[in-house]
N, C-alpha and C positions, 0 to 999 in steps of 0.2 A: 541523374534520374529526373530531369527536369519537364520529361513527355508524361503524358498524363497516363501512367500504368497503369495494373489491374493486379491486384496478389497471386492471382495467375503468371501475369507477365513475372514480376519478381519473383516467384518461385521457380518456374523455369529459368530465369536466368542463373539464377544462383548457385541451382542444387545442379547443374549443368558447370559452371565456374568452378564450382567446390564437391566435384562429384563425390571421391574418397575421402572427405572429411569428414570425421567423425561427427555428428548432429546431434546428437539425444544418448544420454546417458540414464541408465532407469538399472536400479537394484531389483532382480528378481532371482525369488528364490538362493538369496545367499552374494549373489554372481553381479557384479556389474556387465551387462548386457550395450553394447554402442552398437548405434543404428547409424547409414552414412546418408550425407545428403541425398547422394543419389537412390538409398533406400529409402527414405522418407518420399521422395517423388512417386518411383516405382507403387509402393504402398498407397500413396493417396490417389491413386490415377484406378489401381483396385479398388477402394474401398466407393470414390465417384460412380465408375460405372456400374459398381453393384448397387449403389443406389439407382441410378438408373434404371436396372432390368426391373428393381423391386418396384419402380411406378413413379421415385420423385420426380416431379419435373422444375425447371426450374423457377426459381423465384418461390418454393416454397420453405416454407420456413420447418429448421430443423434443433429442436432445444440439444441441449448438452451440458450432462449434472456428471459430474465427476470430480475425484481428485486432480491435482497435478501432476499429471503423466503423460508418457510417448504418447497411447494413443488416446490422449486428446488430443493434441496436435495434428497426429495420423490422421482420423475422424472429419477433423474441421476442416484441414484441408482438401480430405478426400469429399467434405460437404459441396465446398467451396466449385471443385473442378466440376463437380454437377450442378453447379448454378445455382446453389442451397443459399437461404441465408440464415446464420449462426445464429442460437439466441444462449448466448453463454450463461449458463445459473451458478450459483454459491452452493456448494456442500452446507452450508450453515443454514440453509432454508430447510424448516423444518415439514413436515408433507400434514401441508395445512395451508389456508388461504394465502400465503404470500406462494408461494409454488403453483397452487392452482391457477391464482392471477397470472402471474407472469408465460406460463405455458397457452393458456386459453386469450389473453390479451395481444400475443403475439400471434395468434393463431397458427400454431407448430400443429405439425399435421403428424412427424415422426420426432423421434426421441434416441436421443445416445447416451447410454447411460452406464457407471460401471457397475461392477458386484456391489461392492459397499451403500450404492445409493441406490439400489434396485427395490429395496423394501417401501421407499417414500413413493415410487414412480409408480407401481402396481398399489400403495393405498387411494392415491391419488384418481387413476384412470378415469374411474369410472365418474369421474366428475369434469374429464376432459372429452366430449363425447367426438371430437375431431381429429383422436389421435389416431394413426393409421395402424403402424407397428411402434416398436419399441427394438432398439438393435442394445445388445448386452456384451461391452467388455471382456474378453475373457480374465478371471478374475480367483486365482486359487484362493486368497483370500474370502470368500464367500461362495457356498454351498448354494447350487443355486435350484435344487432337489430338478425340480420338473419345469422346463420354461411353459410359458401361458401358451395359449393359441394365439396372440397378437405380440408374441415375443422372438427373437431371433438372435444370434450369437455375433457378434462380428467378424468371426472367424468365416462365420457361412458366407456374410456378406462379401469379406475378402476374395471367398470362393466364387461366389457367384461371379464376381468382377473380372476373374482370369477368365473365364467362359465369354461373357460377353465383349470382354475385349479382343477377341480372335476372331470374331466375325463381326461386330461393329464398334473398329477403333474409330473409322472416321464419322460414326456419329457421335461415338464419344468426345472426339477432337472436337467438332464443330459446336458441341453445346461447350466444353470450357472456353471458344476462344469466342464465345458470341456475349462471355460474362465482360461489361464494361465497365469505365472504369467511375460512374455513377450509378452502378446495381448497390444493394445494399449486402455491406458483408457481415453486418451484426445489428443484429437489437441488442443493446446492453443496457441491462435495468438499473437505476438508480440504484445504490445503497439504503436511501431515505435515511441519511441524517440530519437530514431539516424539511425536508416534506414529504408525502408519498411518493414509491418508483415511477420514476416515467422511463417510457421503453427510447434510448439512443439509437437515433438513427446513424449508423457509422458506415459508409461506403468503402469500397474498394480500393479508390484515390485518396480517402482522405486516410489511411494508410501508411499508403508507400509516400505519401506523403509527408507523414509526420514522423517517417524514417529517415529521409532525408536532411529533415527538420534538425529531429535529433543527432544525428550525424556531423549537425554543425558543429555542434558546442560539446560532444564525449565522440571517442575513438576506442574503439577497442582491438585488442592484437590480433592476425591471424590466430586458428589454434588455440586461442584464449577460452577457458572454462567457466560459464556461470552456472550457478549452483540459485535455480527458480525456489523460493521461501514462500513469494507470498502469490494466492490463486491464480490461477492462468483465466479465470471468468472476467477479469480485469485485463481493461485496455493495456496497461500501461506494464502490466505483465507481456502483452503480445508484442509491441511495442521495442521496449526495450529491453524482453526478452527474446522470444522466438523470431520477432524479423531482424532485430539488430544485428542475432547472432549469425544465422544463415548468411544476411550480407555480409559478415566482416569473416567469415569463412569459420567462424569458432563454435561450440558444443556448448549445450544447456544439458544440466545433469539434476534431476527431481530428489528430493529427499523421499526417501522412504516412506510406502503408506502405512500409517497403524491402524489401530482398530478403530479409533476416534480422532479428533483433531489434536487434544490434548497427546495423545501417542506418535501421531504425527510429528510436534512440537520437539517433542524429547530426542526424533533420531536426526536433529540439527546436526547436532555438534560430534556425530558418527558422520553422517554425509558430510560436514566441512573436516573432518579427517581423513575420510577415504575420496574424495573424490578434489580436496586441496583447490578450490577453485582461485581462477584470477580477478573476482568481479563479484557481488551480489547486489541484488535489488535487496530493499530491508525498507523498514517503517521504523519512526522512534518507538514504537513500544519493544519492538525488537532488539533494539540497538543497547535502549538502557537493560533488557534483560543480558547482552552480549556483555558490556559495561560493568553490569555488579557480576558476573561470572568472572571478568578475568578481576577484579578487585577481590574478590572472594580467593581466589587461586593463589593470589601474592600474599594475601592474609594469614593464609594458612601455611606460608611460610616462615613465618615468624618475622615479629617486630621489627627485628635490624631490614629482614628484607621490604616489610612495607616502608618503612622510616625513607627510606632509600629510593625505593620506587617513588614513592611520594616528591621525595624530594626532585628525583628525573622528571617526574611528568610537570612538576611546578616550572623547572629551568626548560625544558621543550616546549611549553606552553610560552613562557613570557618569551621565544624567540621567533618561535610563529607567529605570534602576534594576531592576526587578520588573516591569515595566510600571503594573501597578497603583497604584504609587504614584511615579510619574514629576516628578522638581521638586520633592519633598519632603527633609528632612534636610539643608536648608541646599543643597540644587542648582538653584535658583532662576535661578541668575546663568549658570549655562549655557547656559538658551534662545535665546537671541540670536545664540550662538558656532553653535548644532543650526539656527538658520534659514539662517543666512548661508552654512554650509558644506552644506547641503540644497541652495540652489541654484546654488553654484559646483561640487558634487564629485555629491552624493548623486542628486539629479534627471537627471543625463548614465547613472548607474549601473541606473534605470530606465525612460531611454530604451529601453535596451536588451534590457528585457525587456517593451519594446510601451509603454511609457508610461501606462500605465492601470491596471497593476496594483496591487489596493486589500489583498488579501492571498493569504498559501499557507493550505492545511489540510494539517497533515501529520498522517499517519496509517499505520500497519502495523508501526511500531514504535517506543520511545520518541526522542523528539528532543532531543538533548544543548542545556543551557539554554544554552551560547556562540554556537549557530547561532541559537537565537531573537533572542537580544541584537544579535547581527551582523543578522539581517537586518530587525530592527526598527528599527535604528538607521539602515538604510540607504533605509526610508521604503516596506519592502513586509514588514509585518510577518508572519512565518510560526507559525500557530499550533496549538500541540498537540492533539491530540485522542484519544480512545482507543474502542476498542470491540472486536468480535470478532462472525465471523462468524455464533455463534448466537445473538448480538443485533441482528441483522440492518442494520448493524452498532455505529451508534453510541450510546455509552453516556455519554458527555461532551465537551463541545471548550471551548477556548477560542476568546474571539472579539473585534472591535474592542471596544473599552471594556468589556469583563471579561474582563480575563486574568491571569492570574499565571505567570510564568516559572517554570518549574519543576514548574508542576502541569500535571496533563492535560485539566482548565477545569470549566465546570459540569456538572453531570449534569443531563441529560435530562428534561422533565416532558412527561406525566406519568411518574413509575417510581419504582421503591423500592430503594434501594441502602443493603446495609449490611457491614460487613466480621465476619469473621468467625475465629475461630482455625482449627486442625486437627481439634478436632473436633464444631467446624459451630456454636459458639455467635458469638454475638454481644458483640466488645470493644466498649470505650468510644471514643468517638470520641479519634482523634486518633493511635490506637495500630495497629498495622499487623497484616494479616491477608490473607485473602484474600479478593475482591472478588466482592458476590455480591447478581444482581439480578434484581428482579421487574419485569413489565410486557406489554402485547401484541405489545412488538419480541422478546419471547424465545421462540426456533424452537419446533415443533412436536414434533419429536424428531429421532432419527438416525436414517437408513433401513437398515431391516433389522437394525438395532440393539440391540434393547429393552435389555440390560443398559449399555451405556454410558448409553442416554436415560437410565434410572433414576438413574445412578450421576453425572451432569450436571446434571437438570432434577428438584430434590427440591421437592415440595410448593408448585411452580410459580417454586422460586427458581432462577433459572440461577449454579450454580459455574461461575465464569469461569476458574480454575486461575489466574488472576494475583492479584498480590501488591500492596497498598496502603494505604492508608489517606486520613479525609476530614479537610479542612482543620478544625483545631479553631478559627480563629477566625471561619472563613466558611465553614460549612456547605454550600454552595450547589457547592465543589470539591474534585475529588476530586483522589489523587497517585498516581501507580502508577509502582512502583517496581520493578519485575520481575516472572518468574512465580513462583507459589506454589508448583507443584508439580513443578519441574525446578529447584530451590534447588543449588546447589552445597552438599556437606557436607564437612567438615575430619574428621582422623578422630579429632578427639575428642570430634565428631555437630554442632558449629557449622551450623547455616544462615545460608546467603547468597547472594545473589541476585547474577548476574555483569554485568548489562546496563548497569548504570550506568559501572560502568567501563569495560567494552567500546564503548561511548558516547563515553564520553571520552574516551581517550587517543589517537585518530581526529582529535578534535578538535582537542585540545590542542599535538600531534608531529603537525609535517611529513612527518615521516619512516616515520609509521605509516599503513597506510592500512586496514587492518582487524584485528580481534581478538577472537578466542574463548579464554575461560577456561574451567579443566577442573580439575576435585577433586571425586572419589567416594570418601566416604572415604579418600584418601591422604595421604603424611604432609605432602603442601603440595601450593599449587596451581600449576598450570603454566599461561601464556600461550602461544596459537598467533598467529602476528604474521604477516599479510600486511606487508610492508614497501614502503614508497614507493624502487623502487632507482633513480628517476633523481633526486633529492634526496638522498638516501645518497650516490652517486655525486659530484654533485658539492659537495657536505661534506667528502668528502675528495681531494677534487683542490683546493680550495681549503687543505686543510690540505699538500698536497706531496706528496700517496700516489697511487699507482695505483691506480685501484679497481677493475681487474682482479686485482692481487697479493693474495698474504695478508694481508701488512701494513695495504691498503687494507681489506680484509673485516672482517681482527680493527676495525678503528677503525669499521666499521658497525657491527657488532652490539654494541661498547664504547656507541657512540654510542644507540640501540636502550637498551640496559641503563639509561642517561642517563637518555629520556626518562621510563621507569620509573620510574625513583630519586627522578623528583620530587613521585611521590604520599606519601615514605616520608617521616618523622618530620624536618625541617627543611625539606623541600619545598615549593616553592610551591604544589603540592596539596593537602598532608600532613593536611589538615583534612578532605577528602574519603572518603574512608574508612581502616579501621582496619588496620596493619602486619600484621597477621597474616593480612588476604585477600588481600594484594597476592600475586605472581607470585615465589616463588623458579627456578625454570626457565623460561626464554625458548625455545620449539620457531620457527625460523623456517621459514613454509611454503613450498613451490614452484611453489604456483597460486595465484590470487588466487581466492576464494569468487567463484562466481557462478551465472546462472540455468543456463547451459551442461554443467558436471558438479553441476548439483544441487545445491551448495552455498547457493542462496540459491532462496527463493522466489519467485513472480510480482511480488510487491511490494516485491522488493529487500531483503528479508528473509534474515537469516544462519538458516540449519536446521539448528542446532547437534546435530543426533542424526548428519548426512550428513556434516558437518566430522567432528565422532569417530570413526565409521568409516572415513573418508578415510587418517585419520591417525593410526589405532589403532596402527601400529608405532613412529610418531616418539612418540607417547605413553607406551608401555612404555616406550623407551629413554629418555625424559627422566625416569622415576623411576630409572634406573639411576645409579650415581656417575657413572660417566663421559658420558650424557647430560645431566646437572645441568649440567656445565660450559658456561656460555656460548660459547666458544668450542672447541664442537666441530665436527668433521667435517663432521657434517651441516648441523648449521646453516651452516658456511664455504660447503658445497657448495652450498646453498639464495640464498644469493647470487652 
């Protein structure tokens, strides 16, 4: 794929290549439902020209709010062959100025939307005065009484499509093949976890481009199943989902919609039972939810079997090592102990997630190396990857038989990645900078933009604003260690980057369950602690406390301060980073971060700008002396 296509061109190759292959997999009504490639074609070539007849032309721009499902993809595509360009939205946007902006910014003239989000779209309208129609999902899930007079079904629209394809296919033909391969095939909005959204300019080519990209560095099988977790509004969802799989002839299979997100979340672990995938994309929030489930499952089988599991995953662990070098440094003599407790403990642990699963790609932010080790060890290896959305998205991964723990895998070919200091020269390998790359996967610009594009995409190198550096003995991997340009500063001007250990201590304490660090110039830095309070709880009820009393409280947050303490100079972490970044004030919070007040992104991402607004007052106060103290007020009250 080295000729400069068009998502056109690759669909048609593909769904032509792999006509009877099953494509999309989608629970309705009880019934797992498979669409085949050359249905998904067929479908999108209708749903095009019924835009068409209805007035799109092309180069207009066409929003689309929905969950993840067939016909979102049906929809886009079918955008797409009429020369649309996609401005993909989050279900998590609430129908209120972030929604307005992005519809009206991009200036979407129609709208695709399903049942469940149809109530945000009609509060909305009447503040979007350039929407034309609105096309509606069909949607048993949602009543949808009486459509508006600017509303339409997409069933009609499908209809409308068979009609006007019988008397003008080859107009139809001639506007998808006039789509090139520098048309724009998305607007994709910032998350804004570190400044307001800007609208990503994503082309056609830069695409199938960064399919091929990916294609360097992970393979997947003919016939292979992935099971889509996290939003299809995201690049990296399209990416290395919907286009990977098309190319490599394999099916994408949705979870289940529920009422809400949260309901959504719960019919995981039913879709990785019924639909047994080979493959998932995941985020680390994901992964340590997957993580204390199966911990929880061996738990509850009693002692002798944790004792035991315990002891398997400590001996599978110290033989993988790095991955990379797995049975080397005298661990030879482990293998035998990694098979036998493979199929007495570790093979029952991926029954249960369909039996077939070969690995994760996790991606949206970094992945703490204990979760790789745990879940490599347990024979579904989860592996790192890194990218961003105006690299449309991937920029490296790791993959079966090359990976390294700890790194974020190989970069990309073709592309040109080099690190750079602060003011934009190029260090020597091995030394840390910020990450910064050429290639056809790098957007087009920002919409509406020009000074951020300038200030982003310099002489066609995209500044990625992350922090990293490349493997000095293996070239070929890259490490990203944070962002560059949201570094935490001490105030004697130190940079440091917080995610690693925000990563960590997640990992490491039961008893933590999330954590943002905070120093702007101040005289030390403060941790925000989502805390785990039914493990707290009963921590000390097993010590004799109430964990209703004060007494119980003070020996949480004592206990909290513990975990802490064991990053600091004698600690079993202590090696991990340097006394002076650790946390002198502990803030404990009263909501846990999530997609719901904002605090986390679509991809389960912490949006560290919405935490420090959140929590701007407990922030001042924890510079105060009497904030400092672990055990105050607030924090008591917070538990």
């Amino acid at each position: 794929m080295s000729e400069r296509t068009t998502i056109i061109d690759f669909v048609e190759k593909y769904t032509h290549q792999f006509a009877d292959h099953v494509y999309l997999r989608e629970k309705v009504d009880g019934q797992w439902k498979e669409i085949t490639q050359e249905q998904t074609r067929k479908t999108a070539y209708n749903i095009g020209a019924g835009l068409m007849s209805l007035g799109l032309e092309k180069g207009d721009k066409i929003a689309l709010l929905s969950e993840s499902r067939s016909m979102w993809i049906l929809s886009e595509l079918g955008a797409m062959y009429a020369g649309a360009t996609d401005v993909p939205l989050s279900v998590n946007l609430g129908a209120d100025a972030d929604l307005i902006f992005r519809i009206n910014h991009s200036d979407s003239q129609w709208i695709l939307v399903s049942g469940n989000q149809l109530p945000k779209i009609r509060k909305i309208v009447p503040e979007c005065p350039q929407v034309k129609k609105v096309f509606v999902f069909d949607d048993t899930a949602f009543d949808y009484k009486e459509l508006q007079d600017n509303e339409m079904r997409i069933s009609e629209v499908i209809a409308a499509g068979e009609e006007f394809l019988k008397d003008h296919y080859a107009e139809f033909e001639a506007r998808f093949k006039s789509v090139g391969p520098d048309d724009y095939a998305n607007i994709s909005y910032t998350s804004g976890t570190t400044a307001d959204p800007k609208g990503i300019l994503l082309t056609h080519r830069n695409y199938t481009a960064n399919v091929a990209q990916g294609n360097s560095v992970i393979t997947i099988g003919e016939n292979d199943t992935m099971l889509i977790i996290l939003p299809l509004d995201h690049c990296f969802a399209h990416v290395a989902g919907m286009y990977t799989m098309m190319f490599y002839g394999g099916s994408i299979a949705f979870v289940p919609i529920g009422k809400n997100a949260l309901a959504t979340l719960k019919n995981v672990p039913v879709a990785i039972r019924e639909t047994r995938p080979h493959v998932m994309l995941s985020v680390p929030a994901l992964a340590r939810n997957f993580k204390k489930n199966i911990e929880n499952g061996i738990k509850a089988k009693g002692p002798f079997v944790e004792k035991l599991f315990n002891f398997a995953l400590r001996n599978a662990i110290k033989y993988n090592k790095e991955y990379y070098n797995r049975g080397t440094g005298g661990t030879f003599w482990r293998k035998p102990l990694v098979d036998l407790f493979d199929k007495i403990l570790f093979k029952n642990v991926r029954e249960s997630f369909g039996g077939r699963m070969k690995f994760f790609v996790g991606g949206g932010a970094l992945l703490d190396i204990e979760l790789q080790r745990f879940f490599c060890a347990v024979g579904m290896p989860m592996f790192q990857g890194y990218g961003l959305t105006e690299a449309t998205p991937i920029i490296c991964a790791n993959s079966t038989g090359h990976a390294i723990f700890g790194s974020s895998g190989r970069i990309v070919k073709p592309m040109d990645c080099k690190i750079c200091d602060d003011q934009g020269k190029e260090v020597p390998i091995g030394q840390k900078g910020e990450i910064v790359v050429r290639g056809e996967n790098v957007m087009a610009g920002y919409w509406k933009n020009p000074k951020a594009t300038a200030d982003t995409v310099i002489d066609g190198w995209l500044h990625t604003g992350d922090m990293g550096y490349i493997c000095p003995w293996d070239t070929d991997f890259l490490y990203v260690v944070g962002r560059f340009k949201s570094l935490l500063i001490s105030s004697d001007g130190e940079k440091y980057s917080p995610e690693a250990f925000e990563d960590s201590l997640p990992e490491v304490s039961k008893y933590v369950s999330q954590v943002v660090l905070h120093n702007n110039q101040n005289p030390y830095t403060i941790v925000m602690i989502v805390p785990e309070k039914e493990a707290l709880k009963d921590f000390v009820t097993k010590a004799g406390l109430d964990p209703e009393s004060r007494e119980g409280k003070i020996a949480m947050l004592d206990k909290i301060q513990a975990e802490i303490d064991t990053y600091k100079t004698g600690g079993p972490h202590a090696d991990l980073f340097p006394d002076r970044w650790l946390p002198n004030a502990v803030i404990i919070c009263d909501e846990a971060f999530s997609i719901a007040n904002q605090m986390m992104n679509s991809t389960m991402k912490i949006v560290r700008r919405k935490v420090e607004e959140h929590y701007a007052d407990r922030i001042a106060y924890a510079y105060t002396a009497e904030g400092k103290q672990l055990h105050n007020e607030k924090n008591i009250a917070s538990l």
